[in-house]
C-alpha positions in Angstrom: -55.5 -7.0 103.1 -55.2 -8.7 99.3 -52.1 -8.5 97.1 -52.8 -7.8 93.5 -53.0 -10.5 91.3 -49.6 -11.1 89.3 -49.6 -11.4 85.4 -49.1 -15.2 84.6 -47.7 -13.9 81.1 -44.1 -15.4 81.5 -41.1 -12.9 80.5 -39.3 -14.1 77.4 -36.6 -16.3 77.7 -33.5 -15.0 77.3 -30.7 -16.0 75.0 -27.5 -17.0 76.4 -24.1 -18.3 74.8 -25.5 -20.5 72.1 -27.9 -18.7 70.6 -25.4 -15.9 70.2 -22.7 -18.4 68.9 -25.3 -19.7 66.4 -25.7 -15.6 65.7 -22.5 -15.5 64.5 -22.7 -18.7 62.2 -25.6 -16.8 61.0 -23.8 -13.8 60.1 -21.5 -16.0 57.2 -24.2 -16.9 54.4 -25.7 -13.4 55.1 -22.2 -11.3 54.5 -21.5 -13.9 51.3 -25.3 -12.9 49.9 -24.9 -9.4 50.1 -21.3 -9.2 48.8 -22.5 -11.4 46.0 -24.4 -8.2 44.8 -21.6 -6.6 44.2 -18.6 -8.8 44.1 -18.7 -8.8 40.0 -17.6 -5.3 39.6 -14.2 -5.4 39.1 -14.0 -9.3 37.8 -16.3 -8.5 34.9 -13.2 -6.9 32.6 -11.3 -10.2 33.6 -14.4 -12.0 32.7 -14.8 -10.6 29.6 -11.5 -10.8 28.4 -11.7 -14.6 28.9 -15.0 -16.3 28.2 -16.0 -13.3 25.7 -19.8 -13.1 26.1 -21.8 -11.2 24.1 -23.0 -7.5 25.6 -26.5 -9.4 26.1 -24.4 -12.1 28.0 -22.5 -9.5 30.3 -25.7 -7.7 31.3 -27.2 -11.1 32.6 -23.7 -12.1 34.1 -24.0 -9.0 36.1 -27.8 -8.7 36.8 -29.5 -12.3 36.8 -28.1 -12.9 40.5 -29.9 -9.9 41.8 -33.5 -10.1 39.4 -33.7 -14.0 41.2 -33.1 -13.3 44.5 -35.4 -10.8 44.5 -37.8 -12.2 42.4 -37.9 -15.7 44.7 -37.9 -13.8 48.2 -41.2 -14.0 48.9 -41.6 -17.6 48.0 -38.3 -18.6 49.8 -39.9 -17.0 53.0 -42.8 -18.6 52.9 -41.8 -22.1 51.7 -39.4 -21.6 54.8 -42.0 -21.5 57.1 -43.5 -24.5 55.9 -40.7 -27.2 55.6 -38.6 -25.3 58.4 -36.1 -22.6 58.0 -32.9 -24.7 59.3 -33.8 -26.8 56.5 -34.2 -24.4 53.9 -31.1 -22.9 55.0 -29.1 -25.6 54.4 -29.9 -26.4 51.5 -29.6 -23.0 50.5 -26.1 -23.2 51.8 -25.4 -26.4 49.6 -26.8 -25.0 46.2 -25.1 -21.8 47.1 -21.5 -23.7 47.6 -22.1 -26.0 44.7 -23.0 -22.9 42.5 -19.9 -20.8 43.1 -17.8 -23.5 42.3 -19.0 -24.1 39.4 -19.3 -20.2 38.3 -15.8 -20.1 39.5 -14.5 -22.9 36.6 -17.2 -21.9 34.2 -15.7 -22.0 30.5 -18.5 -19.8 29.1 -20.6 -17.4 29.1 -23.7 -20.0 29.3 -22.7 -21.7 32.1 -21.9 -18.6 34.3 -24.9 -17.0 33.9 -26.9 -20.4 34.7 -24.3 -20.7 38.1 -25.2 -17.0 39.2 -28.9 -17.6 38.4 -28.3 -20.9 41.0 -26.8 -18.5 43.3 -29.5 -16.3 43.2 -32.0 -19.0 44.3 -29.6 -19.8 47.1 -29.3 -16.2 48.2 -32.9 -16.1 48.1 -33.3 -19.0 50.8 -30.4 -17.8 52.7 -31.5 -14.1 53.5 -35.4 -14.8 55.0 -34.3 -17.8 56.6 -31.0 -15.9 58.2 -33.8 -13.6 59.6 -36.9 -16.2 60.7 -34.0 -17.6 62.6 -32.7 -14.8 64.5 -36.5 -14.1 65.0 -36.8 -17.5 66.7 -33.6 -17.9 68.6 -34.0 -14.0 70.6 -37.8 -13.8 72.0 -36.1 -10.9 74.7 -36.7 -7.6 72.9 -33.9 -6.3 73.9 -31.9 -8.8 72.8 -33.4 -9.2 69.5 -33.2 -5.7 69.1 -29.7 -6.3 69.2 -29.1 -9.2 67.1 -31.1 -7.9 64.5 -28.9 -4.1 64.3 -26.2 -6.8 64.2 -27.6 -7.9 61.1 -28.3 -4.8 59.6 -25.0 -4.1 60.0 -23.2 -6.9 58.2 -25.8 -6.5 55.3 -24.8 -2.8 54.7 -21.0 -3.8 55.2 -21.1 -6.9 52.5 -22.3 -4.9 49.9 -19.4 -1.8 50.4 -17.2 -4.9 51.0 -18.1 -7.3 48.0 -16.4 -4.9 45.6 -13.1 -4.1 47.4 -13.0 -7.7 47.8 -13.4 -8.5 44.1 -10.6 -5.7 43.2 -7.9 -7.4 45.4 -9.1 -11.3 44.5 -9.0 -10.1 40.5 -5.5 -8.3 41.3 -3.7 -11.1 42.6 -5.4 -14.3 41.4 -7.4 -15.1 38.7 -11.9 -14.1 38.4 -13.1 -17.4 39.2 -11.5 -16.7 43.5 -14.3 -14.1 43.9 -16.9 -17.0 44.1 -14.3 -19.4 45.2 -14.2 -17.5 49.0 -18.1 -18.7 49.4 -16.8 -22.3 49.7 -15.6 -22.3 53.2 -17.8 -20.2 54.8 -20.8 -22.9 53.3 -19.0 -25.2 54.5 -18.7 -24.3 57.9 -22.5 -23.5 58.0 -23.2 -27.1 57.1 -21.4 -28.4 59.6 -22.3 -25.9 62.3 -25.7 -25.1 61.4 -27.2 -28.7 62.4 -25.6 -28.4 65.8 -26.4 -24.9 66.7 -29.1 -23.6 64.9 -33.0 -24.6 66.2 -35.2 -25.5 63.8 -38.5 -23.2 63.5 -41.8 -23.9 61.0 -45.3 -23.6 61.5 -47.0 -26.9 63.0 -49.9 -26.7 60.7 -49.3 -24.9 57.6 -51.3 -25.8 55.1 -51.0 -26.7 50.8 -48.0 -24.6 49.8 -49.8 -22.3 46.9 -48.0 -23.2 43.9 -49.9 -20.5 41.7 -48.8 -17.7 43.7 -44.9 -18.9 42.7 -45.5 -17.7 38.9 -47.4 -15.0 40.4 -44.7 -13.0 42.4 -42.3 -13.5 40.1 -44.2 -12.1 37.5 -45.1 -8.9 39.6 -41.4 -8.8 41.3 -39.1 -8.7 37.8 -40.4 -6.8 35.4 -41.0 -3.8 38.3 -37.1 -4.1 39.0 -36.0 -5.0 35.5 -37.7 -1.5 34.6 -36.8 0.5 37.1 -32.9 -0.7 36.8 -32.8 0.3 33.3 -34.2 3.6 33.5 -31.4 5.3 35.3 -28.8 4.4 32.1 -31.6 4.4 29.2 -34.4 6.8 30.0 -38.0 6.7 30.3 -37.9 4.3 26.9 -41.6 2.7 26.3 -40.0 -0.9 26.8 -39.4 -0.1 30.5 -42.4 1.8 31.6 -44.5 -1.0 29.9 -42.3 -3.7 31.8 -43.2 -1.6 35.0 -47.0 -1.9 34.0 -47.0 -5.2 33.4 -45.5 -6.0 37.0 -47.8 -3.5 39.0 -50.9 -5.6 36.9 -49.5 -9.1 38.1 -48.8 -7.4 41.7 -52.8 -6.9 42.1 -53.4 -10.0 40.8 -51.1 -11.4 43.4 -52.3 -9.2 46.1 -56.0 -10.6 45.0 -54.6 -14.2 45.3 -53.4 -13.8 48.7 -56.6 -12.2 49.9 -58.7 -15.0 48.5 -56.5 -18.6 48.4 -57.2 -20.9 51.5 -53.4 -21.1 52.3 -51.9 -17.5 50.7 -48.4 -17.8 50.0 -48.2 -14.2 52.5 -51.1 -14.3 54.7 -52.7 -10.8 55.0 -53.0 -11.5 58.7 -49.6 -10.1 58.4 -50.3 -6.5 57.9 -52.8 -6.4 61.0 -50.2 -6.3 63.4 -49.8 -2.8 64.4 -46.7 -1.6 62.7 -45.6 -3.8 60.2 -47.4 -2.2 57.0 -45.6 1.0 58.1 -42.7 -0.5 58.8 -42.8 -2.2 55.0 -43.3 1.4 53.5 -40.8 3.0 55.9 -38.1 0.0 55.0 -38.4 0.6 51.1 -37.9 4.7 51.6 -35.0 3.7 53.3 -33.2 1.8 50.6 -34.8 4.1 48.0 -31.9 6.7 49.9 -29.6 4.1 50.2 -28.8 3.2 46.8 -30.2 6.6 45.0 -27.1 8.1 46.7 -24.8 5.4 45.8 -25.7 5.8 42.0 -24.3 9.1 42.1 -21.4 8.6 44.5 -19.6 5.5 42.7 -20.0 7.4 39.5 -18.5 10.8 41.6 -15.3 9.0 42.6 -14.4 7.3 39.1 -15.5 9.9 36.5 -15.3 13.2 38.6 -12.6 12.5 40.4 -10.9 10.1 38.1 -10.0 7.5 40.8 -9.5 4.1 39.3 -12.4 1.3 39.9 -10.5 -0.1 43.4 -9.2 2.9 44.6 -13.1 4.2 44.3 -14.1 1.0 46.0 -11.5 1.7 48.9 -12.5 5.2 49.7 -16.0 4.1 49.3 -15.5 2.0 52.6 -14.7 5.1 54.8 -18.5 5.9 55.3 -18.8 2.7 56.4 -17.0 2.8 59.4 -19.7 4.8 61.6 -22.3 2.5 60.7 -21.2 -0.4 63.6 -22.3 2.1 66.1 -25.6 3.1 64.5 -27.4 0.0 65.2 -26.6 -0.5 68.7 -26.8 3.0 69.8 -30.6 2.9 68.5 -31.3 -0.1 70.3 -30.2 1.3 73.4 -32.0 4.4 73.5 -35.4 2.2 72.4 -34.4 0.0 75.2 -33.8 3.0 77.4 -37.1 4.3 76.9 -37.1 6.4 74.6 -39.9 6.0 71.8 -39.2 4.2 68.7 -41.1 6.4 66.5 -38.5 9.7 67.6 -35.4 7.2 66.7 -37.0 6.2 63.5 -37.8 10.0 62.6 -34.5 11.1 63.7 -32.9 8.2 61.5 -34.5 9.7 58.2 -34.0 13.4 59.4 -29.7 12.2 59.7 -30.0 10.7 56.3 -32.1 13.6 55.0 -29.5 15.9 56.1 -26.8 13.2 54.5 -28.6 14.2 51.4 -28.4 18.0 51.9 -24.4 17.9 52.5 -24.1 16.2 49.1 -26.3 18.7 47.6 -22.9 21.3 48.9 -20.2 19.1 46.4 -18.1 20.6 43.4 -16.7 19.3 41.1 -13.4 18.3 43.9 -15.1 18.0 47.0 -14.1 14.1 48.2 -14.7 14.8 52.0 -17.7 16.2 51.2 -19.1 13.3 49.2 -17.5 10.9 51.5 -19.4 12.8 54.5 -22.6 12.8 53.4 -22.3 9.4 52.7 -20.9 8.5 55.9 -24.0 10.6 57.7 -26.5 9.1 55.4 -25.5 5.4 55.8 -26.0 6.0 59.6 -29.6 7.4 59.4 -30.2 4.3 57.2 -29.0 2.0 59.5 -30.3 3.2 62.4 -34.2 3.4 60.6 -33.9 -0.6 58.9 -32.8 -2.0 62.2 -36.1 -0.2 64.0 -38.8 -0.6 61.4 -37.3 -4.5 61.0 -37.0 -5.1 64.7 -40.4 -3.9 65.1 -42.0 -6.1 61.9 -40.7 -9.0 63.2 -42.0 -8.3 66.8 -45.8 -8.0 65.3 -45.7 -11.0 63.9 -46.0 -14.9 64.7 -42.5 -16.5 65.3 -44.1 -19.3 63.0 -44.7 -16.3 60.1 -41.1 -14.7 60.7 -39.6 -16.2 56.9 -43.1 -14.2 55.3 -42.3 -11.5 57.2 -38.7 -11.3 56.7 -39.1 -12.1 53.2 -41.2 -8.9 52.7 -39.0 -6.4 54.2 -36.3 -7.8 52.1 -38.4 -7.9 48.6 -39.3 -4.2 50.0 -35.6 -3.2 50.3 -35.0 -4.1 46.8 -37.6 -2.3 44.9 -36.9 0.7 47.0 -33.3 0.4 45.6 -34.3 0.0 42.1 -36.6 3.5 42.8 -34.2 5.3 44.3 -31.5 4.6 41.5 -34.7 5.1 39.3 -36.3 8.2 40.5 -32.9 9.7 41.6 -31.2 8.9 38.5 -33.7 10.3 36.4 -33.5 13.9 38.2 -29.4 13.5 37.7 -30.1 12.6 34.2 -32.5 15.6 33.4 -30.3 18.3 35.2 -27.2 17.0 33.2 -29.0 16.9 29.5 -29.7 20.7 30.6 -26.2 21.5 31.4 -23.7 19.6 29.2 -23.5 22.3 26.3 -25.9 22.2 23.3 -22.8 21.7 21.2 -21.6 18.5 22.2 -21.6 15.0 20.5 -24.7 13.2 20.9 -23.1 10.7 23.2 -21.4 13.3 25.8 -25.3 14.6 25.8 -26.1 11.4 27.3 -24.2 10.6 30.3 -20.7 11.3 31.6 -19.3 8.3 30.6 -20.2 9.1 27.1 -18.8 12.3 27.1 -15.6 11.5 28.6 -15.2 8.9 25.6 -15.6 11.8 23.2 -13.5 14.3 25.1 -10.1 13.9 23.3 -11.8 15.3 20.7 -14.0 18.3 21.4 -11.8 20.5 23.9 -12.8 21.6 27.3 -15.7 19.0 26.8 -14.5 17.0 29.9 -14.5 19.5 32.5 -18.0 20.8 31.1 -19.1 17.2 31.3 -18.3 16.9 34.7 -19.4 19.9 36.3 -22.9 19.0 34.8 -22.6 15.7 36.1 -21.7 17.5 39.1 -24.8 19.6 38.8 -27.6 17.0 38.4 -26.0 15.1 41.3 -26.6 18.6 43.1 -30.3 18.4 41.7 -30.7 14.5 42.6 -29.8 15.3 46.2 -32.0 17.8 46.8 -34.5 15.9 45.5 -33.9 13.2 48.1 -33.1 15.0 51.2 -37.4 16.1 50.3 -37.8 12.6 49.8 -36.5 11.3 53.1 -37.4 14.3 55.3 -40.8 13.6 53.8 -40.4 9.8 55.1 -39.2 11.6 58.2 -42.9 13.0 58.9 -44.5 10.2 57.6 -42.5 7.7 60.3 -43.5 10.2 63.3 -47.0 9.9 62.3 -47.5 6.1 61.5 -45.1 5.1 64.6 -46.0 7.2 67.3 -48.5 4.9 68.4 -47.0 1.6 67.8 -46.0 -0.4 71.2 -43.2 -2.7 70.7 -45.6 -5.4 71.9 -44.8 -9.0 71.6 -48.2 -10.3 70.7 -46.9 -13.0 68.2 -45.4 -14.3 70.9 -47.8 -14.1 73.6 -50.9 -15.3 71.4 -49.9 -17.1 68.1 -52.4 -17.2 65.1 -50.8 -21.0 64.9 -49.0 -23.2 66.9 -45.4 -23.6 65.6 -42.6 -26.1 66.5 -39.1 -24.9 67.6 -36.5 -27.1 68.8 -32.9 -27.7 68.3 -32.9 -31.3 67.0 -36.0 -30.1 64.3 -38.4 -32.4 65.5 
C-alpha cells in the first residue's frame, strides 16, 4: 500500500502580534494622506483672509497636493521597490512632517503652495509604500485579506474625516493647526517604523528609468487637471485638449514600458490573472465614489442650506457602515464563497446606492444620506476584493508597482466620475433653471443663489433644477456601476485567488526586519 505524495509547497506564514502592531503604525501616514485631500476645505476662507493669494494662487493652494500625488504614484511605487519601501517610507514620513510645518507658518501664498506641493511628494511615497508593506508583512490570504479591508477602510474614513477635522481645528485655533496634527503622528512613525516595519525591495532590480519619470507625469496631469475642471467649466477646448495631450504621452509611456530594459511598471504585471481587471474594476469604483460625492456636498450646503461643517458632520453618518463592509467581504471570500459574486454584489449595492439618490427632492436628507451610506458600502466591499486580489497576483518584490497602479487608477476614476457625472448634472440643470434667469444662475447653483435676492422665486427654481440633474446624474451612474456589475462577473469568475507571486517569484527579493 503507498501514501500519496504530500505537496512540499509550504503554507504561508502567518502573521502574529508584530506584524499586526506594525499594521497599526501603518495605518497613521495612510489616515494623514487621505485627510490631506480634503483637510483645506474649511481653512481656505481663513487662508485667504490672511495671506491674500490671488484666485490663481487659491486654486493651486487647494489642488497642487492632489495633481502631485497623483502625478508621482507610479514613480514612488516603483522607485520603492528599488531602494526598499521602509526606506522610502521614511523619508516620506520626514519630507511629509517637515512640509506641514512649514505650510502651517507659511507667510504667503508662495510658500504654501511650494509646502503642499512637498506634501504631495510625501503622500505620494507614503500611500504605495503603506501598501507594498502590508503586502510583505501578511503572505496568509486570509490575513492579508484582512489587513488590506483594514486599509480600505481608513482611506475611505480620512477623506470624510479630513474636512470635519479642518472645521473644528479652523473654529478653535488658528489655519496653520490643520497641517500642524501631521507632526506627531510622523513622528511616531519614525521612531516606530525602524523597529517594526521589515524592509522589502527587489534583490536585483535593475537601472531606475529616469525617462519614464517626465513621462508619467506628463500622461497623469493633464488627464486629471482636465477632467477636474470640466465639472465647474464645461467641455471648454482648453480641457479636452489637456485630456489629449495626456492620453498621447500615456501611449508613449505605455510604449516605453513595453520596450525599456528595466520599465519603470513592468508589463509582467498585467499577466497575472486578475490584476488588469482588477485595475479597471478599481477605477469604476472610485469613478462612483466621488461622482456621488460631487453632488452630495453640494446637496447639503446649497439645497439644504446647512453651513460648510454642519455639511461636513452629517456627511460622516454614511460612514459609519463602512467598518463592517470590509471584513464582512473578507469572510465570506474566506468562507468560500467566490470572489467574483462579492465583487458583483459590491457594485450591484452601490448601483442601487445610486438608484435611491435618483428618489431625492428638493428636502429629502435621509434619503441622500442613505444612498450614500449604501453606496460607500458597495465601494468598500469591491476596492478591498479587486486590491486584495492585485496584490495576490503579483511578486511581493513588485507590490509598490502594483500598489502604485491601483492607487493612480483610483484617482483618475475620481476625476471621471466628478467629470462624466458632473457633466450629466450640469446638462439637466442648464435645461431646467428657467430661460429667464441671469446668465450666472444659468450656470450652476452657486451662481444662481448669488443672484437670487434679486430675481424672485429664482432660488427655489434653482434648486429644484439642481435637484433635477442630480436625479439625472444618478441614474446615469446606477447604469454605470450596474454595468461594472456585469463586467466584474465576467472578468472574475475565473480568477483563483492563487498566490503564485509567492510560490514562484519573477525575481528574488530581500525582506527582513533589520533591511539588510
Amino acid at each position: 500500500m503507498t501514501s500519496e505524495p504530500k505537496s512540499t509547497t509550504p503554507a504561508p506564514a502567518r502573521a502574529g502580534r508584530r506584524e499586526w502592531t506594525a499594521l497599526g503604525v501603518l495605518m497613521l501616514p495612510l489616515l494623514l494622506v487621505s485627510m490631506d485631500v480634503s483637510v483645506l476645505y474649511f481653512a481656505i476662507p481663513a487662508i485667504s483672509a490672511d495671506l491674500r493669494p490671488s484666485g490663481t494662487q487659491q486654486l493651486w493652494i487647494f489642488d497642487i497636493y492632489a495633481f502631485v500625488l497623483a502625478g508621482l504614484l507610479m514613480t514612488m511605487g516603483s522607485l520603492g521597490d528599488r531602494v526598499g519601501h521602509r526606506r522610502l517610507l521614511l523619508i516620506g514620513a520626514a519630507a511629509f512632517g517637515a512640509a506641514s510645518l512649514t505650510a502651517a507658518y507659511a507667510d504667503s501664498a508662495e510658500l504654501l503652495i511650494a509646502a503642499r506641493a512637498v506634501l504631495g511628494v510625501g503622500g505620494a511615497t507614503l500611500m504605495p509604500s503603506t501598501m507594498a508593506m502590508l503586502r510583505a508583512m501578511f503572505t496568509d490570504p486570509g490575513q492579508r485579506a484582512k489587513a488590506i479591508g483594514l486599509w480600505s477602510g481608513v482611506m475611505t474614513a480620512g477623506i470624510a474625516l479630513g474636512s470635519v477635522l479642518s472645521g473644528v481645528l479652523v473654529e478653535f485655533f488658528w489655519w496653520g493647526s490643520v497641517f500642524l496634527v501631521n507632526l506627531p503622528a510622523m513622528a511616531l512613525l519614525l521612531v516606530l517604523g525602524p523597529l517594526l516595519l521589515p524592509e522589502s525591495r527587489t534583490a536585483r532590480p535593475g537601472r531606475f528609468d529616469l525617462l519614464s519619470v517626465p513621462l508619467s507625469l506628463a500622461a497623469v496631469l493633464p488627464v486629471i487637471y482636465g477632467l477636474k475642471e470640466i465639472p465647474s467649466e464645461g467641455w471648454n477646448v482648453r480641457y479636452v485638449v489637456s485630456i489629449t495631450v495626456g492620453l498621447l504621452f500615456a501611449s508613449l509611456f505605455v510604449h516605453r514600458q513595453r520596450t525599456a530594459a528595466a520599465p519603470m511598471i513592468s508589463p509582467a504585471l498585467f499577466r497575472g490573472r486578475g490584476f488588469a481587471p482588477s485595475v479597471a474594476l478599481n477605477l469604476l469604483s472610485a469613478f462612483g465614489v466621488m461622482g456621488s460625492a460631487y453632488f452630495t456636498t453640494q446637496y447639503l450646503q446649497s439645497v439644504l442650506g446647512k453651513s460648510a461643517l454642519e455639511a461636513a458632520l452629517w456627511a460622516l453618518l454614511p460612514s459609519v457602515p463602512i467598518g463592517a463592509a470590509a471584513p464582512v467581504a473578507g469572510a465570506l471570500v474566506s468562507r468560500g464563497v467566490p470572489r467574483a459574486h462579492v465583487v458583483t454584489v459590491g457594485f450591484a449595492v452601490a448601483s442601487a446606492g445610486f438608484g435611491v439618490l435618483a428618489l431625492a427632492g428638493t428636502d429629502s436628507m435621509a434619503v441622500v444620506l442613505t444612498s450614500s451610506a449604501i453606496l460607500a458600502v458597495g465601494a468598500v466591499v469591491v476596492m478591498s476584493q479587486i486590491m486584495d486580489l492585485a496584490l495576490g497576483t503579483v511578486p511581493v518584490e513588485r507590490a509598490g508597482a502594483a500598489s502604485s497602479l491601483m492607487e493612480t487608477s483610483s484617482e483618475f476614476g475620481g476625476a471621471m466620475g466628478m467629470a462624466v457625472l458632473g457633466s450629466v448634472g450640469a446638462a439637466v440643470y442648464r435645461h431646467e433653471v428657467p430661460a429667464s434667469a441671469p446668465d450666472a444662475a444659468r450656470e450652476t447653483l452657486g451662481g444662481a443663489l448669488t443672484v437670487a435676492d434679486r430675481v424672485p422665486g429664482l432660488a427655489a427654481a434653482a434648486r429644484e433644477a439642481f435637484t433635477s440633474g442630480m436625479q439625472g446624474a444618478a441614474i446615469a451612474g446606477a447604469v454605470v456601476l450596474a454595468g461594472a456589475a456585469v463586467l466584474a462577473g465576467l472578468t472574475l469568475r475565473r480568477v483563483e485567488p492563487r498566490e503564485r507571486a509567492c510560490e514562484t517569484p519573477d525575481e528574488p527579493s530581500t525582506l527582513s526586519p533589520s533591511g539588510v
